[in-house]
Every structure is written in structure tokens, then in C-alpha cells.
N, C-alpha and C positions, 0 to 999 in steps of 0.2 A: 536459578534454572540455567542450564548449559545453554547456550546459542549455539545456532547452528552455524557451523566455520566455514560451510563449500562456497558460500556467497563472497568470502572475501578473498577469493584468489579469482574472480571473474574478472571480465576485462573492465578497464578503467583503473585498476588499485596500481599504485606506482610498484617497482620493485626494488626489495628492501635490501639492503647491502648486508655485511657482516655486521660492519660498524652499528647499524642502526638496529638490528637483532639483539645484540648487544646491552645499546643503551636500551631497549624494551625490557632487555632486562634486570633495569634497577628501576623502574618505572613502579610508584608505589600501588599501583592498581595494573589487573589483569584484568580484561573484558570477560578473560573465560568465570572470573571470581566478584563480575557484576552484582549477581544476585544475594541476597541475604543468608538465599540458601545454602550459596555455595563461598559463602567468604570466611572459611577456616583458614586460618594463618598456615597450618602445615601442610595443605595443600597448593594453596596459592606459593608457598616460598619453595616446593617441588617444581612448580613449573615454570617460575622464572629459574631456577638453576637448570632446569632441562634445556631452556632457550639459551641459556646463559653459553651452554656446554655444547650448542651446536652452532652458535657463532665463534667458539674458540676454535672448535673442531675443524672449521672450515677456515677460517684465518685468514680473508683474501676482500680487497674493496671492489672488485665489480660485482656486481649484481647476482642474489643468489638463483641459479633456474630454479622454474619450481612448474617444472614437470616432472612425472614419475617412469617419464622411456626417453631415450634416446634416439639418435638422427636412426628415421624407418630406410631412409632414401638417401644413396648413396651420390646420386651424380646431383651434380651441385642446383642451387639457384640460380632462374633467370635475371639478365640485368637489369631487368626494371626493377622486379623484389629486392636485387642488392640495393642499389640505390636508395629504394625508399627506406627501406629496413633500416639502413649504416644510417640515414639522414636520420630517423625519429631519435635511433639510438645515441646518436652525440649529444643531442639535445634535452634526454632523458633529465637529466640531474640537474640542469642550467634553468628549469623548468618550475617555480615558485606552486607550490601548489593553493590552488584556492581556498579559503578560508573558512569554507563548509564543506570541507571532503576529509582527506583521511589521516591527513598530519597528526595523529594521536597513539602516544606509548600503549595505549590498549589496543588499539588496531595493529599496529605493529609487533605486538608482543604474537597475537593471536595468528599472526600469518608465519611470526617468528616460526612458532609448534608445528603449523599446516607444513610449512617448507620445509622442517626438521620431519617430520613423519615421512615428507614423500621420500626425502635421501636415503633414509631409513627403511624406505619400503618400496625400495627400487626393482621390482620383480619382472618386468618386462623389458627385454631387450628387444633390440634391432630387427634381429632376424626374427620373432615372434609375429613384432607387429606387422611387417614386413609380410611374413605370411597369414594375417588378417586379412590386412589392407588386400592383398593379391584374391585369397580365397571370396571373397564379399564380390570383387570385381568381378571374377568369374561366374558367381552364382547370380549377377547381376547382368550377364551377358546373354548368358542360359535366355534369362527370362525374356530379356528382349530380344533377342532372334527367335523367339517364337511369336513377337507380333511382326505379320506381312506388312503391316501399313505404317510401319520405320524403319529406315536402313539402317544396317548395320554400320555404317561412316558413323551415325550419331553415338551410338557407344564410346567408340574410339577419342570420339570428342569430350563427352564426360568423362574418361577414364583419365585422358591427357590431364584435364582438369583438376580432377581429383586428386595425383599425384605431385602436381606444382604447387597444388593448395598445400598437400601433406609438408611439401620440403619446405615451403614458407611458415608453415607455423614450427614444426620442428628446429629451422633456420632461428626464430627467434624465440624458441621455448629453453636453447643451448646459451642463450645470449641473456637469459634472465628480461627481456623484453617486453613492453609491457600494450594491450591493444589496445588503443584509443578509441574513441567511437564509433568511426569509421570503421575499422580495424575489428571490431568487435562482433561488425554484421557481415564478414567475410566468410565463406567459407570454412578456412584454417581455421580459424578461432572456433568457429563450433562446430568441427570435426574437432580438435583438441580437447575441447571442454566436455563432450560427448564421450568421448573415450577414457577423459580423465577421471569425470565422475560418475557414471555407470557402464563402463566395461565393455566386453563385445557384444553382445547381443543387442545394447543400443543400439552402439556404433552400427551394426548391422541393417537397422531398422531406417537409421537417421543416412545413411548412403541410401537406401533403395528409394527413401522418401526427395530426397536431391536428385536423384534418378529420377524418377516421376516428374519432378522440376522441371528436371533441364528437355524431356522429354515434350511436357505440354509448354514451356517456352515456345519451342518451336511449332507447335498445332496452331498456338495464338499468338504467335508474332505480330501479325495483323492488326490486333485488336483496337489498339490503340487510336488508330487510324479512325475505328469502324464508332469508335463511341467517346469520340471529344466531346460533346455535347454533355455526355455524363459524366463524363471525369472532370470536366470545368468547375473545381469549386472556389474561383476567385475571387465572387458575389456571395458569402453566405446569407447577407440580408435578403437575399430573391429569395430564400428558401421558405419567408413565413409572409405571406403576401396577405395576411391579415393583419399583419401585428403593421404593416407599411402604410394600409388605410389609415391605419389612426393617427393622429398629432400628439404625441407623445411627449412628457418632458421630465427630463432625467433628472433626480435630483443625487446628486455625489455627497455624499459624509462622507470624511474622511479626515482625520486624528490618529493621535496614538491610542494604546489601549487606555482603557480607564477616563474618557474623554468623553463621552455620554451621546455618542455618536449613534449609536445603534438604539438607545432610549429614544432619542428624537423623534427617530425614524417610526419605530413602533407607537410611539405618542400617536400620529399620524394614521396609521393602522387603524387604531383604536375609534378614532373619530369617523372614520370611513363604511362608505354603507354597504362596500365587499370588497374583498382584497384577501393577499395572500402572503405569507411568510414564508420565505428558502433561506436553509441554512445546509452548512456543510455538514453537519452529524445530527444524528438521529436525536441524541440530547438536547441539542439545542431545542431543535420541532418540540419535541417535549415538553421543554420549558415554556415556550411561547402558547403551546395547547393549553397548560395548565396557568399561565398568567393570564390568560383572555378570560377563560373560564370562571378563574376565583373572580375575576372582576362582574361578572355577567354578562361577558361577549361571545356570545356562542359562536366557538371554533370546531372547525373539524383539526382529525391528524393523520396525514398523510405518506406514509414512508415506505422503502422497499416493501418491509415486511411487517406493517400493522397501520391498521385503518379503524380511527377512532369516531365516533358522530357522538355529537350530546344530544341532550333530551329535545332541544331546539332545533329548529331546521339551521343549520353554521350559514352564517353570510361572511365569514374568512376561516381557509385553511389554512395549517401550517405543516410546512413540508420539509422534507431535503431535496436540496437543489434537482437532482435528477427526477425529483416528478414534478417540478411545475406546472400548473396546469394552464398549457400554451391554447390550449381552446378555447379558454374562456374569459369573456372582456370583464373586467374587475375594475375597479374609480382605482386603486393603490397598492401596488407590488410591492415588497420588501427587498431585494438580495443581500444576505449578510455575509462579511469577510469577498468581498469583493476581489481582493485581490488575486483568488484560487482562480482565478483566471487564467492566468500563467503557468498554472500547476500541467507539468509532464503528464500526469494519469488522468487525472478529472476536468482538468480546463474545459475541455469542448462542454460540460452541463451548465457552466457559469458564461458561456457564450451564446448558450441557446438560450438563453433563458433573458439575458440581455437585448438579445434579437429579436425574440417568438413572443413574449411577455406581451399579450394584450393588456396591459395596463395605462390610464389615463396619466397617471401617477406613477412613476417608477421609482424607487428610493436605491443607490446603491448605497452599502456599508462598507470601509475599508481604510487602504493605508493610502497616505496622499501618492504615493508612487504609479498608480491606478489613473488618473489624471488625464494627462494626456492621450493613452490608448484609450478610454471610454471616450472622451472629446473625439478623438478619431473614426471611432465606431459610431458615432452619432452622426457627427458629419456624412456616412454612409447612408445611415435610415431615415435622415429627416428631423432629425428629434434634437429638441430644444435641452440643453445643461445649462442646470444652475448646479453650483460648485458651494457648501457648506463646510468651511473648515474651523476643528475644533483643538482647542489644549487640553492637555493632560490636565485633573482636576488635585492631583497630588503631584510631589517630587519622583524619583526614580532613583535611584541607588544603589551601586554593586559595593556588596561588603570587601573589605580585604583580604580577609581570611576565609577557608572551606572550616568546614566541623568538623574536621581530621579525621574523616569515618566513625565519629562517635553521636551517635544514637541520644546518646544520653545531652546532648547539648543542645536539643531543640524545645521550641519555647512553645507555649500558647498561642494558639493562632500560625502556627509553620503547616505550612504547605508541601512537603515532596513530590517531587513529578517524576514520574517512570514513565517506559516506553511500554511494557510487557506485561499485560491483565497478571500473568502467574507472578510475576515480579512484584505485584503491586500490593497483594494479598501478604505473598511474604515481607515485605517492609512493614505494612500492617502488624503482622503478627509480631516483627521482630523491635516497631516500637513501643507498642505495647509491655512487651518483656520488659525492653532496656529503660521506660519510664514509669512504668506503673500507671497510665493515664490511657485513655481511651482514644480509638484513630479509626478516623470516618475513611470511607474510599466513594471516588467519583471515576468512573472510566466508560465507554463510549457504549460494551454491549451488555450494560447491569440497567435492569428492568426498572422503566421508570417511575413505579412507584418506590420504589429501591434507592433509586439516586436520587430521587425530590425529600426522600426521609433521612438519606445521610447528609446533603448540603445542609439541611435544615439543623439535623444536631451541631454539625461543627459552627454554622451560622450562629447558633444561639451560645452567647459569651458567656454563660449562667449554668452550663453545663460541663460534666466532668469529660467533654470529649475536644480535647485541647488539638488533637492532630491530623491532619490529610494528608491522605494518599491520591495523589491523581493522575492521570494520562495525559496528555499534552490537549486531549481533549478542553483544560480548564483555559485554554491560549485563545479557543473560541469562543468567549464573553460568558462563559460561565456567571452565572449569581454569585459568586463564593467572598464571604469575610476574611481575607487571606491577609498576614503582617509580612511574611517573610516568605519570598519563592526558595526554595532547595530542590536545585536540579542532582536526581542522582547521578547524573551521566550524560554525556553531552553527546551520544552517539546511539545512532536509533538504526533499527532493522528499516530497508525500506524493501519493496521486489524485485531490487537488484542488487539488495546484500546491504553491509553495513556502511553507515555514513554520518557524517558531522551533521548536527542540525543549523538550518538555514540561518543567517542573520535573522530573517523576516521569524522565525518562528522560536530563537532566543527571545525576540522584540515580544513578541502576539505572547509568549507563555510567561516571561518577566516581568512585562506591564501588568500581570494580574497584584502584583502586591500595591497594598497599601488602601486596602480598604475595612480595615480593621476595626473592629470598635471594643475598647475594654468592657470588661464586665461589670455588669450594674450600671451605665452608662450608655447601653446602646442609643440613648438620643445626644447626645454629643461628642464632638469628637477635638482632637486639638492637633496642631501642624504635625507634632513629633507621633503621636499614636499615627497619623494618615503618610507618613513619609514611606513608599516602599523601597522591602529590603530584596537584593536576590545575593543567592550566592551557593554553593556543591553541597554536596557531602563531602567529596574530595578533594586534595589540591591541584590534582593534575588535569583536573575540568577546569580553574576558576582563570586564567589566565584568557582563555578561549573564551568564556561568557564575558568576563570583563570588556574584551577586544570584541565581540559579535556586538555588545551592547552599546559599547561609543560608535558601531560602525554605522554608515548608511547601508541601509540595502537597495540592491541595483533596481534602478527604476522595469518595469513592466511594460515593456514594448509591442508584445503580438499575444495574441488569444488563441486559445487551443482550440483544434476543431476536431470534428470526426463526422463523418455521411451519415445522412439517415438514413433509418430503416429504409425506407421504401426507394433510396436512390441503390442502395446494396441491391434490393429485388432487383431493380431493372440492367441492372450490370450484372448480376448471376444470370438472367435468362440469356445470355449471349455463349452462355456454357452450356456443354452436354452435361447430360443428367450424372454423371458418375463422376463428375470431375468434384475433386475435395473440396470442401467448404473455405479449408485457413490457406488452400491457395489461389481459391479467388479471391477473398480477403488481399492478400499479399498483393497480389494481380493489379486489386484498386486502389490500395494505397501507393502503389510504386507507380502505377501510371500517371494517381489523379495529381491536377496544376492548384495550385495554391497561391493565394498573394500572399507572399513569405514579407513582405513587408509590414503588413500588419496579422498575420494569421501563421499558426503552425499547426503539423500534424501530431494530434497527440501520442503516445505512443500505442502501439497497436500490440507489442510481444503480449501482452495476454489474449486477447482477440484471436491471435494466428494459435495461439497455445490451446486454448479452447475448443478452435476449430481443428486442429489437427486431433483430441480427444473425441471428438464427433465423430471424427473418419471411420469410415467402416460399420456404424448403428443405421444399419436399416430399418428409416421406415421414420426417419428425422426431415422435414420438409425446412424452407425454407426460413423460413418462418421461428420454427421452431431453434433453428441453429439461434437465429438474432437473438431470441429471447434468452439461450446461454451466455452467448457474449456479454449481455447486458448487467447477467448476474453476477451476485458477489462472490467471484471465484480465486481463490488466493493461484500466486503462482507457484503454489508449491502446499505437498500435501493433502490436495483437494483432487485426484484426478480420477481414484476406486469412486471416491461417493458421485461424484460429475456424470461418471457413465453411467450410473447404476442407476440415476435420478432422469437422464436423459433416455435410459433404454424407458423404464417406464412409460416415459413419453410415447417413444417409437414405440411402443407395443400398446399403448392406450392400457395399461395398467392398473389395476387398485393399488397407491403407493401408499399403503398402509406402513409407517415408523416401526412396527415391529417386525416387518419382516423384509426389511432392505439390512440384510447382515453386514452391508459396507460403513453402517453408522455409526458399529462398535459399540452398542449401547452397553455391553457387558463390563464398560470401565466404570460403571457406575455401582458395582458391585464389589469392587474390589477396593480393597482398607485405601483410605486417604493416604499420600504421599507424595514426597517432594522428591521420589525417584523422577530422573529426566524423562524415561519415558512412558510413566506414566501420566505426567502434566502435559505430555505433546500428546499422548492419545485425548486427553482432556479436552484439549483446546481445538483438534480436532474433530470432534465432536461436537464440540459448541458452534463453531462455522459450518458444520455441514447443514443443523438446526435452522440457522438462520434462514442459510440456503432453501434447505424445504421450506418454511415458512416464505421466503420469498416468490420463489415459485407456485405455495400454496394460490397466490395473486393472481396468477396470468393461467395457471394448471388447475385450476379448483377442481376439473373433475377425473385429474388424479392424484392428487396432493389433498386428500381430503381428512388427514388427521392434523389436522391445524390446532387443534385443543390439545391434541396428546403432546404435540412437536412444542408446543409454548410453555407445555409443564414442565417437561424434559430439561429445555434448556433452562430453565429457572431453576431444576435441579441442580443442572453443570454450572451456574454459578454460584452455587452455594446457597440459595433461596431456603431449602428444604432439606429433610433431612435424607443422605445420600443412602445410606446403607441401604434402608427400610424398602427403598424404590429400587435399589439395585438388587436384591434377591428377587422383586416381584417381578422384576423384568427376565431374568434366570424362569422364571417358573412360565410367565408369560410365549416369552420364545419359543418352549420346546412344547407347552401344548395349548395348540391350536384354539381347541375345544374353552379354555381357562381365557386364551384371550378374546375368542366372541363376545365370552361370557361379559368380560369388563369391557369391551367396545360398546355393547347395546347396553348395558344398564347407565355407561358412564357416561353415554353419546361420544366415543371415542376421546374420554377425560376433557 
């Protein structure tokens, strides 16, 4: 599958020189040639000559730009911008880059092309954008001298603005410069990157909305003033004044993988007269629903998007972390992989849940790194830690060699890990060919009677299904008989583009090997069968695993956080009713105090990204916005089906799945293919699925095809047969009449 490349010119990626363009291009792998799909030798050795031939062409060591216009603005930078600008820039190169970021010939190669295309495709000049930027200004003046209740001085003030920002990012877009974090939430940088990658009409849109900004800045200057009380969140433990009654005592597991730390815990679970299981992925709850169960512990299952009860009334559920159920007092909590505490996107649900968790009994699972900031956060709430540390139950081992990209070299019992569901099918398919021998797949959103039947084949040593395929998902304590981890790639999309994977999540997905059991054998084992192996597909990964594997990773010092719903309510009603959602959002994150000592703000770009999608849907309460933020919404790709799911909303809707045309259902009619974009209309479609189904939750009385939306997506992954449902959805769509017909006989399938 092609990866999408606009993530990797975002700010944060260093910038690459001639020289380093260059060496990308004798780098025996291309990121763009990741996939099985697309790793034809004759293409792959096109595009390193392409790269090859546009760092010769350029022939120069400073830094390539890699903007596609030149300086809009003619009179120079102010001297603060020089100073700081000239200061980052000397220090650019002198600058080690960390050891989970982008130091990678594939990353390098793929920004090589990006920077080679924009040279290439230098279509806008000076005086074009010049007349943008000018034109936008004016039609944005227009607009505001026609409101009486701001003077015209504030225009002149944003406009001023606006053009300092422009020459400062211009300033360093000529300088091949790169924005840093800070730097990144500036202005310029996303005026640049706005203009960069969707053109004028954004850029148009993305000024008037910074205009509204800098407009209601000034209505609510004040504010801050008017509601410290609600922006203090440097107590989160005040927030669950039940979970503070109780005497609580924390108990810490924590080992490396494969150490039986998380067994323990659930041992525990099992003896208990209610209680609850949170893990990071849906899989896991899964597994834990379905291990209670065979045992006869009647569990429920808890998750975004499905809700399981057995024939018994459950006296423990099992969840993913974001539902805990913080209402209700339980003898024994589980939280599994602990450490996601720390996590930039999700930390704050492994903090609530720490916090809120009416449990007598709390168990955390995770890496010893974890430690000291739960010991801290305990000390906060009262509650007693005892500290459980365990060893690894086998050796650990990084091989010397990769499998030189050959397929045909992996053994019984190998494991590959991919980053990409489409990626994962195709490795499938492509060992399959290259071995003649059968390859199971586990990954995060395949149905879990689906993933409990392919663990189970590969589990079983006595069958012809010798291979796995997995998502990095298997790093979160997976059941899996796995001899040898094979990472095909040591670099993973995240929603800010492409990146090195963590020391902690080489460690969590590596430790899975080495629980292996030969065939005809499964009751014994010996040191050499249980020793695990890890090691690539390629060579240009195994250096980096090697080094991630002997490394420590950095201890875990502060916990993510993020305001509750109902602190949001009472910080929105301080706004007029028309004031935008993602800039009150913005509002409260910027104001609110934090003890950055032990607590951070998780990040919010998708929340404001979200809320700026809402802008404008009348008839979206309060309420309702939160419950989007909340959902699983990608940052990218997801914004036609978000509105169309959210006007529902606003309109109190019948959001019947066949006739919200933003779902695309019609790619389900159309011949299988590993064209690119038909697997991103694919995959798109699978995430919108969920979506509904998730909302089916909180929306049940518009989101009411919950049966048809579960079939669907168990089409989109290949559960059933595609074609047969793809015509019937062609016929379905266009009359009406034909789909009543199968809604009321089917009960809406």
C-alpha cells in the first residue's frame, strides 16, 4: 500500500541535506516500497534513481527548502524573528536526533521525493501569493467593518500579524528550517502548511477562522480572571470524591513482557466477588471476556462499540480503559499496560481510571518505569502501594542478521508485525505464496470471534498454519505461541505522520517471543525451544531494534490529563451561544493550570479539529459536541462522514447505514484490489463503521442500524463474501422500496 507522504514534511522532521538525499538513495529499502504490494524491484530502483538525480541536481550541503513558493513579503524580518530563527538554525545539525524519531533511510528517502516534487512543481510565485495573502486580507476587512461592536484599529492589528507571521515562516521555509514544537503551534507554520497542502481556498478559510480568533481574544480577554476556579486543575484527585472515601491499595506488577505479571493480576480477578478488567485495545477486553467465561466466571464486555452480557447476570466486566466503570465500588480493578499513562493521545483514560476506580483492590500492570509516578499519585489520594516485581520467564535475543527481504526464510512458529491492517493481509497473502504453508492474522479491528479462531490455529503446533501476521497490537499481552518476533519495519504512521517506534514498544512487541512449543509436544518445553528470537525482514531495521532492545527506556514521570465533561459545560456557559465549540476548547486548554510536575495536557489537536468540523451544524448542543470529541475519530480522512453522522444528530435523524452516501458503501461492489485508492476508500469505510457503531451507544435513537453497520464492517474485513453484498447494496441504495423491504423482514440485518 502507498503511505501517505504529506505527514512527513510536518513540523518536527529534521531537514535533509543533499548529502543525506543522496545516501537515501542507496538505502536498500524505500518506505514508499514498504508493502508486499508494492515491493517490485523495478519500481522501487526508479525511485531511488529519481531521488538519486535530484540530490545531484541540487549539489549543495545546506539544507534542502521544501516549500513549493517563495519570499510573498518583501521587507525584511523583525529582530526578534532574526535572532531566534539564525539561533535554532545553527544548531540544527549539532543536534543528535533521538532514538525513536526519524533517523531512518526510508524516511529520508520518502521526504527525498516530497522535496524533489515540490522543486519540481514550483508553480507559485511571489507576487501570486502576495496577491492571495492581500486579496483574503481585504475580503476579511469588508467583513469586519461591517460589525459596529469592533473597531476597525483590530483589523489592522491582525492584518500586521498576519504578514510578520507570513515573512517568518517564508524567512525559514528559504532556509530549509525546520519548526520545533513550539514553532509548530505558531501561526507561520500553519499558515504554511495550510497553504502548502490544500491551496487557496483553505488558506482562505483557515485566515477568516484566525480572524474570529484574534477577534473573540479580545471579547474574552477577561476571562480568565472571571473562572480560575474552573481552569485549576492541579488536584485531579478532587475530581472523584468517591473513589477518595475509600482506603484503597494499589497493587503495582510490573516486569518485562513474558514475566506473568498480568496472569497474577487476573488470577486475582478470578477469585473476586466483582471487579473489572481495562486494557488498551478492544482485543485484549476480548480475551479477558472470553477467558472468564470458558472458565465459568460470568463476565460482561464493555467497549466503545459493543456490549456483551452472558446468560448469567456478570459480576466482573471487561473493558477498554476509556469505559471504566468509575461509578461503581468493585472488591478488585485490574489496569493492564500501565504504562500508557504517559501516552501523548490517551494518557488522561489511564489516569482517570487510577484516580476514579472505586476499587477496594486496584492492580496496576506494566513496565517498572511506572513506579515512582504511581507512588506519587498515591501519595496524592491516600492509598496504600505494594510494589510486585517480576522476571522475564525465558531469555530475550536479537538475532544478527535480518531475512534479507526473503519470505521464503521464515520458520514455524515466526511472527511478523506490521503497522497497516492492508499491509497485514498483503504479507499474508505474500507468505503464503512464497512458503506454501498457511498464515494466521491478529490485528486490533478483526471480529473477535475471528481473532480468538486465528490465535488458536497458529497456537496449535499440530497444524499446517506455521505463520503470523500481526499489528503491534500482539506487544499488548496477546495469548500468542510465538518462536521468533519479525518486525517488518521499524517505522509506524502515528497523527502526526511518520515515526520511529518507541524503545518501550520495540521492548512490549519483542518480548512477545519465546513462548513456543514444538509440535506434538505442547506439554513440554526446553531452555533452547523457549529462548526468544527478534529480528527484520530487513537490514536497514535490525541495527535500530538491536540498539532500542539493549536500551532503557526513559522513566515515566507525569500522567496525561484532560477536563471532564461536565467541567467543559461549566467553562462553555461563560460563552455566547454562537461562539465555536474548538475555540472554547482551545480557550480552556490555554488558560487551564496544571501541576506540570506530575501531570500533563494531553494533546487536544484532535478535539479542536473536531470542534472546528461541528462549526457551523446547527442544532449540535453541548453535549453533543463532547460526545464527538470523545469518539473514534481519525485525524485525517474522517471529516465528510463526522458531519454527515453529526448533522443527523442535529436534525434528530433516522441514520439509517444506507442512506448516509458519505460511507461509500458502493466500494464494496467494486473487484478486490490492491490499487491505493481503492484500499484507502476500504479502510475508510471500516473506521466510519465503527464510528456508527460507536455512536449507535450514546445515539441509539438515531444510529439505529446497529445490526446492518456490524454486518458491513465484517464484510470490510473480509469475513464474508464481498461481491455478493456489494451488488445488493447497488440495488438497495437506489430503491428505496427494496431496502424497507430487507430492513423489516431482516430487522435492519
Amino acid at each position: 500500500m502507498q503511505l501517505c507522504t504529506q505527514h512527513l514534511l510536518r513540523p518536527g522532521l529534521r531537514a535533509v541535506s543533499s548529502a543525506s538525499v543522496t545516501a537515501a538513495a542507496h538505502s536498500k529499502r524505500c518506505l514508499f516500497t514498504s508493502s508486499p504490494l508494492q515491493r517490485g524491484k523495478s519500481r522501487s530502483m526508479r525511485n531511488r534513481d529519481k531521488i538519486a538525480r535530484i540530490g545531484k541536481q541540487l549539489g549543495r550541503s545546506q539544507p534542502i527548502p521544501h516549500t513549493p513558493f517563495s519570499n510573498p513579503f518583501s521587507s525584511p524580518l523583525s529582530k526578534q524573528h532574526q535572532n531566534k530563527h539564525l539561533d535554532r538554525e545553527s544548531n540544527l545539525f549539532s543536534l543528535k536526533p533521538p532514538i525513536d524519531r526519524f533517523d531512518h533511510p526510508a524516511l529520508k528517502s520518502k521526504v527525498g521525493q516530497e522535496l524533489g516534487r515540490s522543486i519540481r512543481e514550483n508553480t507559485l510565485n511571489s507576487n501570486r501569493f502576495i496577491q492571495i495573502i492581500n486579496g483574503y486580507l481585504t475580503s476579511i476587512k469588508r467583513e469586519h467593518s461591517n460589525r459596529h461592536d469592533t473597531p476597525l484599529q483590530r483589523y489592522d492589528e491582525f492584518a500586521a500579524h498576519v504578514q510578520e507571521e507570513a515573512r517568518a515562516a517564508v524567512y525559514r521555509a528559504k532556509r530549509g528550517m525546520v519548526d520545533d514544537e513550539e514553532d509548530s503551534q505558531s501561526l507561520a507554520a500553519q499558515m504554511t502548511n495550510h497553504f502548502r497542502q490544500f491551496g487557496e481556498k483553505n488558506l482562505d478559510s483557515f485566515l477568516k477562522s484566525q480572524h474570529r480568533k484574534f477577534v473573540l481574544d479580545e471579547q474574552y480577554k477577561e476571562l480568565g480572571a472571571r473562572c480560575t476556579k474552573l481552569l485549576d486543575f492541579r488536584h485531579p484527585a478532587e475530581w472523584f470524591p468517591a473513589a477518595r472515601e475509600m482506603q484503597r491499595v494499589l497493587h503495582l506488577h510490573v516486569g518485562p513482557t513474558n514475566s506473568g505479571k498480568t496472569y497474577r493480576a487476573l488470577k486475582r480477578l478470578e477469585e473476586s466477588k466483582s471487579g473489572f478488567y481495562a486494557g488498551p485495545l478492544r482485543l485484549l477486553a476480548h480475551e479477558v471476556y472470553s477467558r472468564l467465561n470458558a472458565k465459568g466466571i460470568p463476565c460482561g464486555l464493555i467497549t466503545g462499540d459493543e456490549v456483551k452480557y452472558p446468560d448469567q447476570l456478570p459480576r466482573i466486566f471487561s473493558n477498554t480503559v476509556e469505559m471504566v466503570p468509575l461509578g461503581s465500588e468493585v472488591e478488585v480493578g485490574v489496569i493492564d499496560e500501565i504504562q500508557m499513562i504517559g501516552d501523548e493521545q490517551r494518557g488522561w483514560a489511564w489516569t482517570r481510571a487510577v484516580l476514579g476506580a472505586r476499587a477496594k483492590e486496584l492492580h496496576l500492570c506494566g513496565e517498572e518505569r511506572t513506579v515512582p509516578l504511581i507512588e506519587k499519585l498515591a501519595a496524592s489520594t491516600g492509598d496504600k502501594v505494594v510494589v510486585h516485581r517480576y522476571e522475564r520467564l525465558n531469555p530475550l535475543r536479537t538475532m544478527n542478521t535480518s531475512l534479507k527481504g526473503k519470505l521464503s526464510k521464515l520458520e514455524k512458529g515466526d511472527c511478523v508485525v506490521s503497522f497497516s491492517r492492508v499491509n497485514i493481509h498483503a504479507l499474508k497473502d505474500s507468505i503464503e505464496k512464497a512458503t506454501g504453508r498457511r498464515c494466521a492474522i491478529v490485528y486490533g479491528s478483526l471480529p473477535a470471534e475471528i481473532r480468538s479462531q486465528q490465535a488458536d490455529l497458529f497456537n496449535d503446533p499440530d497444524n499446517d498454519y506455521d505463520y503470523l501476521v500481526a499489528s503491534d497490537a500482539i506487544g499488548m499481552g496477546l495469548n500468542l505461541s510465538v518462536k521468533r518476533i519479525i518486525f517488518e519495519t521499524s517505522v509506524k504512521r502515528l497523527p502526526g505522520g511518520m515515526e520511529r517506534l518507541s524503545i518501550s514498544q520495540v521492548k512490549q512487541i519483542g518480548g512477545r517471543a519465546g513462548r513456543y512449543r514444538i509440535p506434538s509436544k505442547s506439554g513440554t518445553d526446553t531452555a533452547s525451544e523457549n529462548v526468544g528470537l527478534v529480528t527484520c525482514l530487513e537490514d536497514v531495521d535490525l541495527p535500530y531494534i538491536q540498539e532500542a532492545l539493549a536500551a532503557e527506556a526513559p522513566e515515566i514521570s507525569r500522567a496525561g490529563l484532560l477536563p471532564l465533561d461536565n467541567m467543559i459545560h461549566a467553562f462553555a456557559d461563560n460563552f455566547e451561544k454562537d461562539t465555536p465549540f474548538s475555540y472554547i476548547l482551545q480557550k480552556m486548554f490555554a488558560l487551564a493550570r496544571i501541576n506540570e510536575e506530575d501531570y500533563f495536557m494531553c494533546s487536544t489537536k484532535n478535539h479542536v479539529h473536531i470542534g472546528d468540523l461541528l462549526d457551523g451544524i446547527k442544532g449540535l448542543t453541548i453535549s453533543d459536541m463532547l460526545v464527538f470529541t470523545a469518539a473514534p475519530i481519525a485525524s485525517y480522512g474522517m471529516d465528510q462522514v463526522t458531519r454527515a453522522f453529526a448533522s443527523c444528530v442535529a436534525n434528530n435523524l433516522d441514520g439509517h447505514v444506507l442512506d448516509i452516501d458519505e460511507l461509500k458503501l458502493d466500494v464494496l461492489s467494486r473487484p478486490v484490489s490492491d490499487d491505493s485508492d481503492y484500499l484507502r476508500t476500504l479502510e475508510g469505510l471500516h473506521r466510519a463503521l465503527v464510528l456508527y457503531l460507536w455512536l449507535s451507544f450514546r445515539s441509539g435513537g438515531v444510529f439505529t442500524d446497529r445490526a446492518l453497520a456490524t454486518h458491513v464492517k465484517d464484510i470490510a474485513e473480509g469475513v464474508e463474501e464481498e461481491d455478493e453484498f456489494g451488488e445488493a447494496v447497488a440495488v438497495y441504495q437506489a430503491d428505496a422500496a427494496a431496502r424497507r423491504y430487507v430492513e423489516g423482514e431482516c430487522g435492519g440485518w
